[in-house]
GUBA-414827 format. One record per residue (C-alpha): x, y, z. Coordinates in steps of 0.5 Angstrom, whole numbers, plus 500, padded with zeros to 3 digits. Layout:
<pts>
XYZ ...
</pts>
This chain:
<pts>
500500500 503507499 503512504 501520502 505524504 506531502 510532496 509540496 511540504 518536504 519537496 520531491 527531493 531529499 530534505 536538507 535534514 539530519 534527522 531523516 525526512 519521511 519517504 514520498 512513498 512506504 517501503 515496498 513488501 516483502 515478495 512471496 518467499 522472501 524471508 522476513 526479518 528477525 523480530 528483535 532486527 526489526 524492533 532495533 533497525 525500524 523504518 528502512 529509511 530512517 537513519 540508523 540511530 533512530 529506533 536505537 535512540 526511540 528505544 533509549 527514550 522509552 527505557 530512560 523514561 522508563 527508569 526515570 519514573 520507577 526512581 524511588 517509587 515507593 517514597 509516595 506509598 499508597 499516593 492518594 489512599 482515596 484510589 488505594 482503598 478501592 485497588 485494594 478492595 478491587 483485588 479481593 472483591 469482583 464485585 467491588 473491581 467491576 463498581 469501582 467501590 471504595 470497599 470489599 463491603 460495596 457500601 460505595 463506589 469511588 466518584 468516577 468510573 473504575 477503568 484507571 483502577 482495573 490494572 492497578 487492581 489486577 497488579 495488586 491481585 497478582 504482586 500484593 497490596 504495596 506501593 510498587 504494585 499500585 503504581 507501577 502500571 502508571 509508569 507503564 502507562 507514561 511509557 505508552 503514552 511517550 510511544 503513541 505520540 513519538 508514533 504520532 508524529 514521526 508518522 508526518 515528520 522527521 525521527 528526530 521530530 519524534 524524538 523532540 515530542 516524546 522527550 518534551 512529554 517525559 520532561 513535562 513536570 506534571 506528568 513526572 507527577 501523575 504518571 507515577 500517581 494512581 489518579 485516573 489522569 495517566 490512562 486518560 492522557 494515554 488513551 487521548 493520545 491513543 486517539 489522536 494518533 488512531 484519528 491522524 491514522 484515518 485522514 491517511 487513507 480514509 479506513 474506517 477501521 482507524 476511526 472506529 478504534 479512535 471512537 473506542 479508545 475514546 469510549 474507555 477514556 470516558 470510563 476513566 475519567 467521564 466527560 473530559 474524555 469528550 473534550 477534544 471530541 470537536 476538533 477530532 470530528 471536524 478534521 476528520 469531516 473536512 479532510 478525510 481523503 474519502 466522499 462526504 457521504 462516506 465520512 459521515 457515514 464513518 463519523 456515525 460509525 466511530 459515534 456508535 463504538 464511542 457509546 459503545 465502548 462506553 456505554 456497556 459498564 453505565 448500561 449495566 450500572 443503571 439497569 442494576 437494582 440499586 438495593 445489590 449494588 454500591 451507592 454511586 459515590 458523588 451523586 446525590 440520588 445513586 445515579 451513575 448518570 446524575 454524577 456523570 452530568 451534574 457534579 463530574 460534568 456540567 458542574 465543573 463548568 459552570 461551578 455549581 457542583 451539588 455535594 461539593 463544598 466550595 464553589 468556583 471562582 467565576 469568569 476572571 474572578 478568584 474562588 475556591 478553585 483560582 482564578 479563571 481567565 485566557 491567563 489561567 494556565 500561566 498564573 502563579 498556580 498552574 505555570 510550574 506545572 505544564 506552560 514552560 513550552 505552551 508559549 512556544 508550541 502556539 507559535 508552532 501551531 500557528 506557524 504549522 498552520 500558516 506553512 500548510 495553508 496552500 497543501 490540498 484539503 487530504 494534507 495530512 501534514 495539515 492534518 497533523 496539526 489540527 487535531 494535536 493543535 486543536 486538541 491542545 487548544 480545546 482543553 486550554 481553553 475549556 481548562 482556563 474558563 471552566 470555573 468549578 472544580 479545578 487542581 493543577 494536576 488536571 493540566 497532565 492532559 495538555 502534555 501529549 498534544 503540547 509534545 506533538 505540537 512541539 515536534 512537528 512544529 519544530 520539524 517543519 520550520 527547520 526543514 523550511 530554515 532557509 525561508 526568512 519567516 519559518 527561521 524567524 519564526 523558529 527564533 521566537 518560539 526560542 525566545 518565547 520558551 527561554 523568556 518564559 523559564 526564566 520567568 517561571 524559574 524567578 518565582 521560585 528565587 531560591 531554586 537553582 538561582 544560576 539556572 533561570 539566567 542560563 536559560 535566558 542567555 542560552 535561548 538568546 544565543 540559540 535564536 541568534 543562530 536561528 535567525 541566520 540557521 538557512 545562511 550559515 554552516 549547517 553545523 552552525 545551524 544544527 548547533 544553535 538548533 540543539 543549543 535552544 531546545 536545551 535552553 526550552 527543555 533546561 527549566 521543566 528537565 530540572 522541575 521534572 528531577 525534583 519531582 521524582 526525587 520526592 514522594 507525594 501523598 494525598 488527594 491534591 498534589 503539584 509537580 516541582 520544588 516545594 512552593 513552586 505552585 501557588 494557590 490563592 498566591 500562597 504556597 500551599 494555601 487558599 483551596 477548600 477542603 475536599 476538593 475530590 479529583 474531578 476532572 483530577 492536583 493540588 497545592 505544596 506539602 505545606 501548611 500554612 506556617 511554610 512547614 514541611 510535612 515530613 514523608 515517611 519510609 518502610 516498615 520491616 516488610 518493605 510495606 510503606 508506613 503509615 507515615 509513609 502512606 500520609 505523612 505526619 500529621 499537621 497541626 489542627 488549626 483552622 484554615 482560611 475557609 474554616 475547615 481543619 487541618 493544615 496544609 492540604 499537602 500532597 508533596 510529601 503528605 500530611 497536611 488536611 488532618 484533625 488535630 485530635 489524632 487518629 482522626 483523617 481529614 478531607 485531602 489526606 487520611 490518618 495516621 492509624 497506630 498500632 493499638 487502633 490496627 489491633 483493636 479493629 482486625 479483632 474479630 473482623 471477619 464477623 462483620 462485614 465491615 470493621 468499621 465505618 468512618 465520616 469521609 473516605 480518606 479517614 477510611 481509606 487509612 484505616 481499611 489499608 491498614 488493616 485490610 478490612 473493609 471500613 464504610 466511608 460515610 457520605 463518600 469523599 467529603 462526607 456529603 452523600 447521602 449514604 447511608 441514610 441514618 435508617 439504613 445505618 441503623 439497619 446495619 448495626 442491628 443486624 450485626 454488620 459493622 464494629 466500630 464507628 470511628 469518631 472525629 472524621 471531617 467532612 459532611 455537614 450539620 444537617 446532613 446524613 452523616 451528622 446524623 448517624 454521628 449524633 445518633 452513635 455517640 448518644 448510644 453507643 460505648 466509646 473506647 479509646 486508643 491512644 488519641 482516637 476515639 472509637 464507637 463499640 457498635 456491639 456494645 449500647 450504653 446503659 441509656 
</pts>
């Protein structure tokens, strides 16, 4: 089969390149009898036409990649123990494995879908509940991910375009981060690039097979993390609609096709959700009426656009206004909360973009050069744009889904004008995306004025010089020019590269995270402060490990067995002061744990859990096997310490922040007389004073004995006081 490239783009003849143009046409196919080659050959030798170093140098960046993200792995020990919880659950129980529920009980589910859970699960059900188990799956996903879109864009481009876009999104802060977390963003980074390549793939030769598959993988996206699956859906449809090289009746009739595997694959798990009797299956957690559907529309969904999220507990801030969330406005992934985590290179890949456009406005409507540019391009600049005005629910770590497209951008950007250098506009132009990436370090590296202070200048002057040499890049020696080439993208790469290292070199625990050094990402202008209190991951990151004294919450190690400790999995515990938003706890720290907790002890917050001691771990594994649940506790981060430390299931009590309705008082009541919980835990955060959760509190501590251990308290549900 012959491969379309754009002859007018690269020219009929061989492009002045070192990193090997793309062919005018594929490599022919072996004749009949013609032995193929050696798998291991053709996994290291690769395309024919491409030089000899570049599968070798792919190879090296997936297996640096790869290292990377597994150094000192276990430091983050269960992460954010809201996910661990349901994984460890998942692992013993199908039924909790195929609801996403936070417990082996099935009293409730996590508030997404469970597909980023199933490989952690079926990892845990194999190796056993550790850290390396649960997040060892994300670090493959990263590895896949940097795959698909070096694929992606060395379909169109150079090896060495490829190259560039998979080490831009390896060296992306952010996803050093979340790609070594068990939040549902790494699958959903991973099958969003899947898409986009799988929908490049389809404007190639018009198959239907392409776009099918990208509509499935865009269907398990939405099982990962539901409507922000959909984001990109626009930008994909209307590239696909226009340029696809195939009639106009044939591509709509191919876009209902790729619709109805979307629904499909989709669908199934949210048919079978629905039409479950809701009395057999776990309350939806996040829904105020058990509907899977109402969570999906409203608190996960339109919610998060508009603010008004029913069971959360804090509101966004507006168009151009400051909230719970930050600010929103065309400036929002450049302020003080969000720039550390993925702008470093979204200056330059504009200009890339636009110059990309520019470049192929005169190629035939079929360009998948063109092609290539509007959905990695568009879908960039959807989310963007979504991400910067959506004004509910809103942490940093959501940006991780910026990272592939930003990447591709880059590469294929970056391609294209250095194949054009000796055209005035395209070196000038390569110049100022240069300028643009080095400027905008330095600037993101001098709001943190004490890390590296020698490295922001570096970067400043070393841009400079590069664009210097850029401008001049098609005039003067080509090894000059190859040189100022390789000098500016270390200069673009020199800030995130050195984010990127303090961030795997630091575990990070709890529901809200950042990427970088300590106080890098500012929330509210203060370093870990100025968000509310359980913030659930929604769409998905979080403020430093701080509270708001500036103290650094200490990150825990091993216990004997190698299995993170307590204070491994949390952290310290902060102290109990009240917030500016008048909920406990300190820091909401997710950069080496602690922050969020009751001061009492024992008692877990809304961003982080508890710190569960020994005398509490025995006191609650006594007998458990008799009861369905050993305990139940206000708030699944409370929760979730206690079961993981125990590995018996422990009912969260109105889900994340303690605000669903479930269980009712009345069916908690049932519970408890037909014998099937222990313990209540006393003293989580999170509900409200009129809520179900107050309630059963209410009703518990007016009946029930109260033991206490150490500094937590605990309800005997077996044993009634004398009143």
């Amino acid at each position: 089969m012959t491969t379309h490239y754009d002859r007018t783009t690269y020219g009929a003849g061989p492009a002045p390149s070192s990193w090997g143009p793309p062919p005018t046409t594929a490599p022919a196919a072996p004749q009949a009898g013609e032995p193929k080659q050696p798998v291991v050959r053709r996994l290291w030798r690769g395309r024919p036409e491409d030089p000899r170093w570049a599968r070798p140098a792919f190879l090296g960046l997936l297996a640096v990649t790869l290292l990377l993200y597994l150094y000192d792995l276990s430091a983050s020990g269960y992460a954010n123990s809201f996910y661990s919880a349901a994984v460890q659950a998942g692992s013993t129980s199908w039924k909790a494995f195929f609801f996403g529920s936070l417990d082996a009980g099935n009293a409730i589910t996590v508030d997404k879908p469970p597909a980023s859970l199933w490989p952690m699960e079926l990892s845990v059900r194999i190796f056993g509940l550790n850290s390396w188990a649960i997040l060892v799956p994300e670090v493959l996903m990263s590895v896949a991910t940097v795959a698909v879109v070096y694929a992606g864009v060395r379909r169109r481009f150079s090896a060495g375009a490829g190259l560039i876009a998979g080490a831009v999104l390896a060296l992306t802060p952010v996803a050093a981060l979340m790609f070594r977390f068990n939040n549902p963003d790494a699958m959903l980074a991973l099958l969003m690039a899947l898409a986009c390549y799988l929908v490049v793939r389809a404007v190639e030769d018009g198959r239907t097979k392409w776009l099918v598959w990208a509509g499935v993988a865009i269907g398990f996206a939405f099982l990962a993390k539901t409507l922000q699956a959909f984001l990109i859906l626009p930008p994909l449809a209307i590239v696909y609609a226009v340029c696809a090289p195939v009639p106009v009746r044939k591509r709509f009739g191919q876009l209902a096709l790729a619709t109805g595997a979307l629904i499909a694959s989709g669908g199934w798990w949210v048919a079978i959700v629905e039409l479950w009797p809701a009395a057999s299956r776990p309350y939806i957690g996040g829904s105020q009426n058990n509907s899977f559907l109402e969570l999906t529309f409203g608190y996960n969904g339109f919610g998060r656009l508009s603010g008004d999220e029913t069971g959360s507990v804090g509101g966004g801030g507006g168009a151009g206004g400051t909230g719970q969330w930050g600010e929103t406005g065309w400036d929002r992934m450049f302020n003080s909360e969000i720039g550390s985590q993925i702008s470093w290179l979204l200056p330059a890949a504009l200009i890339l973009f636009a110059a990309g456009l520019v470049a192929t406005r005169r190629l035939k409507r079929t360009s998948v050069t063109r092609a290539s540019f509007l959905v990695w391009g568009g879908s960039l600049l959807m989310t963007v744009i979504v991400f910067s005005y959506m004004a509910g629910i809103f942490h940093q770590y959501y940006t991780v889904a910026l990272a592939p497209y930003l990447a591709a951008v880059i590469g294929m950007g970056s391609a294209l004008l250095w194949e054009k250098r000796r055209e005035t506009w395209a070196s000038l132009t390569l110049a100022a995306a240069v300028v643009a990436s080095a400027a905008w370090g330095y600037v993101l590296l001098n709001r943190t004025p004490d890390y590296l202070p020698w490295l922001r200048n570096l970067v400043l002057v070393g841009g400079l010089a590069a664009a210097l040499g850029l401008i001049f890049a098609g005039r003067i020696n080509r090894r000059l020019a190859l040189g100022a080439a390789v000098v500016g993208l270390v200069a673009a790469l020199a800030g995130p590269t050195a984010y990127t290292i303090s961030t795997l070199r630091q575990g990070h625990t709890g529901s809200i995270v950042t990427a970088g050094p300590a106080g890098a990402s500012m929330m509210g202008g203060r370093p870990g402060g100025g968000g509310a209190g359980g913030m659930r991951g929604g769409f998905g990151g979080g403020m430093p490990g701080q509270n708001q004294q500036g103290q650094q919450n200490q990150q825990g190690g091993q216990n004997q067995q190698g299995q993170p400790s307590q204070q491994g999995q949390q952290g310290q515990q902060g102290q109990g002061q009240q917030n500016g938003n008048g909920f406990p706890g300190n820091g909401f720290g997710g950069r080496t744990g602690g922050g969020m907790r009751g001061g009492g002890g024992g008692a877990g917050g809304l961003l982080n859990g508890a710190t569960v001691s020994s005398q509490a771990k025995k006191l609650l594994e006594t007998d458990s096997s008799k009861y369905t649940w050993a305990a139940a506790a206000i708030g699944a981060q409370n929760a979730a310490s206690y079961q993981l430390s125990t590995g018996d299931p422990v009912m969260a009590i109105g889900g994340f922040n303690g605000t669903d309705p479930s269980p009712t008082l009345a069916q908690f009541q049932q519970y408890v007389t037909d014998g099937k919980i222990h313990y209540f835990i006393a003293s989580g955060t999170g509900g409200s004073s009129s809520g179900t959760s107050s309630q059963i509190t209410s009703w518990v501590e007016k009946n029930f004995k109260k033991v206490t251990v150490g500094s937590a308290t605990f309800y005997d549900l077996t044993q009634r006081t004398s009143s």
